[in-house]
N, C-alpha and C positions, 0 to 999 in steps of 0.2 A: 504494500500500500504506500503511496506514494502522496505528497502535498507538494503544488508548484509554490516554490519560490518568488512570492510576489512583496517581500520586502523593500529589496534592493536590486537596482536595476543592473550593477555587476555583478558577474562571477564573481565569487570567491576567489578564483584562480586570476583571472586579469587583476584584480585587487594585488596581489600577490605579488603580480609579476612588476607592478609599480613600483612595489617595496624594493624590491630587489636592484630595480634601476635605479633607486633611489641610492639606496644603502652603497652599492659600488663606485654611485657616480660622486657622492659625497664625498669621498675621500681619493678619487683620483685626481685633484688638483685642477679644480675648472677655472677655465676662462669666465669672463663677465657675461657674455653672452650665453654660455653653456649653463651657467646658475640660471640669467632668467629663463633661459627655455625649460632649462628640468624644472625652478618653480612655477611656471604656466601650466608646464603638464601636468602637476601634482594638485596645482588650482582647479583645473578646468576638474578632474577625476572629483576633486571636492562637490564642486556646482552639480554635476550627474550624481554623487552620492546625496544629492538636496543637504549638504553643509554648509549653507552659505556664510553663515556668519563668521567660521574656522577659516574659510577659504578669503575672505576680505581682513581677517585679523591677523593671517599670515603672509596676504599680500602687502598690507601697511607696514609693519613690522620688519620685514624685508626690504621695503623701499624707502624708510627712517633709516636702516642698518648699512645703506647702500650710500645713498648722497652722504651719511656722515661718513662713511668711510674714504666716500673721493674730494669733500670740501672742509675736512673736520679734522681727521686724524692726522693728515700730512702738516698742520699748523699748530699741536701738539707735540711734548715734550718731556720726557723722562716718566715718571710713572703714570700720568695722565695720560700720554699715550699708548703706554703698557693698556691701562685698562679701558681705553677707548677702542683697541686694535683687537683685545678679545671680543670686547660687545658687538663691535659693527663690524667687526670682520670674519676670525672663530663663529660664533656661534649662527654667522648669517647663514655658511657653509650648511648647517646644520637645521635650519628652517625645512627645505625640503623633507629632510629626512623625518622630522616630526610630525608634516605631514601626514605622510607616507604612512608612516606608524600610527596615526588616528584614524587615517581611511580604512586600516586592517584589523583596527581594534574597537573600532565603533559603528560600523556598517554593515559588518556579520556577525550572525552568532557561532557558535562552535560548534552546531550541529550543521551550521551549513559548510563550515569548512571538513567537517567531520566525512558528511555527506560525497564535497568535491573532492579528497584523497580518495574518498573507497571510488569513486569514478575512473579516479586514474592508476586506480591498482595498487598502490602504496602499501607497503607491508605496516602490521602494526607496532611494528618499534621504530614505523618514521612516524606513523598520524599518533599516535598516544603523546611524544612529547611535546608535537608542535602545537596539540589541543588543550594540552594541559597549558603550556604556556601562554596561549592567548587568553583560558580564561583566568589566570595567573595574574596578568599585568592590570584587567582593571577591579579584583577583588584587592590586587594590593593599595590601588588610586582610593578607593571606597573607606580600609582600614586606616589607612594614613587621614583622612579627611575625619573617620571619625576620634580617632586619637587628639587631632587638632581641637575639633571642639572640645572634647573633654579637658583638654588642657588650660580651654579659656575659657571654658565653667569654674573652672580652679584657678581660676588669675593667672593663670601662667603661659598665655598666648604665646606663641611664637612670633617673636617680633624682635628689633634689632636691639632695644632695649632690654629686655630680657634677655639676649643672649651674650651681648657685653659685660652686664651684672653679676650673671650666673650661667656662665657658660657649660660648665662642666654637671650642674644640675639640670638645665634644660637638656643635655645630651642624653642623660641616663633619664629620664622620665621620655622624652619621645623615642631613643632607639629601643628600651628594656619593652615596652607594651608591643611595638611594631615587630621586634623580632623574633619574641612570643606566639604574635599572631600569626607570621606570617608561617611558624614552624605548624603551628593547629594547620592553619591553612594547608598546606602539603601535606598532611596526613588525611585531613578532611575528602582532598581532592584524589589522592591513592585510593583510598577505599569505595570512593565512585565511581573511578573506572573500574576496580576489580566489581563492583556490585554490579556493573551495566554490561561486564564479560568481555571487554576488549581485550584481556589478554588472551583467550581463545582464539582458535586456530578457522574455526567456522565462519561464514562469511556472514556478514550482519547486513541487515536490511535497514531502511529509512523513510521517513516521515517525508523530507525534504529531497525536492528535486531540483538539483541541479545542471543548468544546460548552458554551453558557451552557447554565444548569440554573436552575429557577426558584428557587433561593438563590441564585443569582447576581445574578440580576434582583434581588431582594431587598434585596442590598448595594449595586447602585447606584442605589438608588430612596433608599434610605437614606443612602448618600452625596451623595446629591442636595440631599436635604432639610436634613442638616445643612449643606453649603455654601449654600444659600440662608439659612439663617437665620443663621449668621455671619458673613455678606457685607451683610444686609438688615435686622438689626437687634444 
């Protein structure tokens, strides 16, 4: 038995293959042009995942990080430009790629990627860790957010003042609960796959169908091209 897919207008998989051009082309040394093109494409995949407001806060952000860095940084000097050259430089490199990693972690569930491995055959000691992972990163966004509040129900908000004061107690109060939970967390999530039977050898069936569509093709014909040309020149 089978349910279409009418969440999200991508695959799971074109999704994927985003990430991937992302992730490579981010760290092979782009030209100016080659950022804005890989951030267009990571914009536009936003606007068809209906993000819009991700995809215009990472297009500003980008283009604040960009003129400071060609009217701003070069007119700076000694640690000022140190920490101007991270912000609008470093970290611009890296805009994409956050992206990338929102489009993958917010626009599918994990049964739909669950679904588009067993499509492509994928044994499961490749889909069991990539599944785990994805729902891994936003239970950990969730406990960290509620750690926060509990912190500043207790006066003890995370804030630059507070951590000047009492640095070493703000440390132990937000890492001690967070990597508590996150350890529950990974045992919580072990005993769900073994309960749902992924580690059996038998082929499992799905709720969810998924199907490339010739926009799908599309995006990783295009993700392709962009990783070639940022790996190639």
């Amino acid at each position: 038995m089978t349910q279409k897919n009418s969440r999200t207008v991508l695959d799971p998989r074109s999704k994927l293959a985003v990430f991937v051009a992302a992730c490579f082309s981010t760290f092979s040394g782009m030209t100016y042009i080659q950022e804005i093109a890989l951030l267009l494409f990571c914009g536009i995949t936003m606007l068809i995942c209906k993000k819009w407001r991700w995809a215009l806060n990472v297009s500003i952000t980008f283009a604040v990080m960009f003129l400071c860095d060609l009217f701003v940084v070069g007119r700076l000097s000694g640690p000022p430009q140190y920490v101007a050259l991270l912000l609008c430089h470093v970290l611009r490199f890296l805009l994409p790629l956050f992206g990338a990693f929102y489009i993958v972690t917010k626009t599918s569930t994990v049964g739909q990627y669950i679904s588009a491995f067993m499509a492509m055959h994928l044994p499961n000691v490749v889909i069991i860790p990539i599944a785990v992972m994805f729902r891994f990163v936003p239970t950990l966004t969730e406990e960290w957010q509620v750690i926060t509040q509990a912190m500043r129900l207790r006066g003890m908000a995370l804030s630059i003042k507070n951590v000047l004061r009492r640095p070493l107690y703000m440390l132990e109060n937000m890492l001690v609960p967070f990597l508590l939970q996150s350890s529950a967390i990974v045992d919580e999530m072990s005993a769900a796959v073994m309960a749902r039977g992924f580690d059996k050898d038998h082929p499992r069936s799905s709720f969810l169908e998924v199907k490339m569509k010739a926009l799908d093709w599309i995006f990783v014909a295009v993700s392709v091209i962009v990783l070639v040309w940022n790996l190639l020149w």
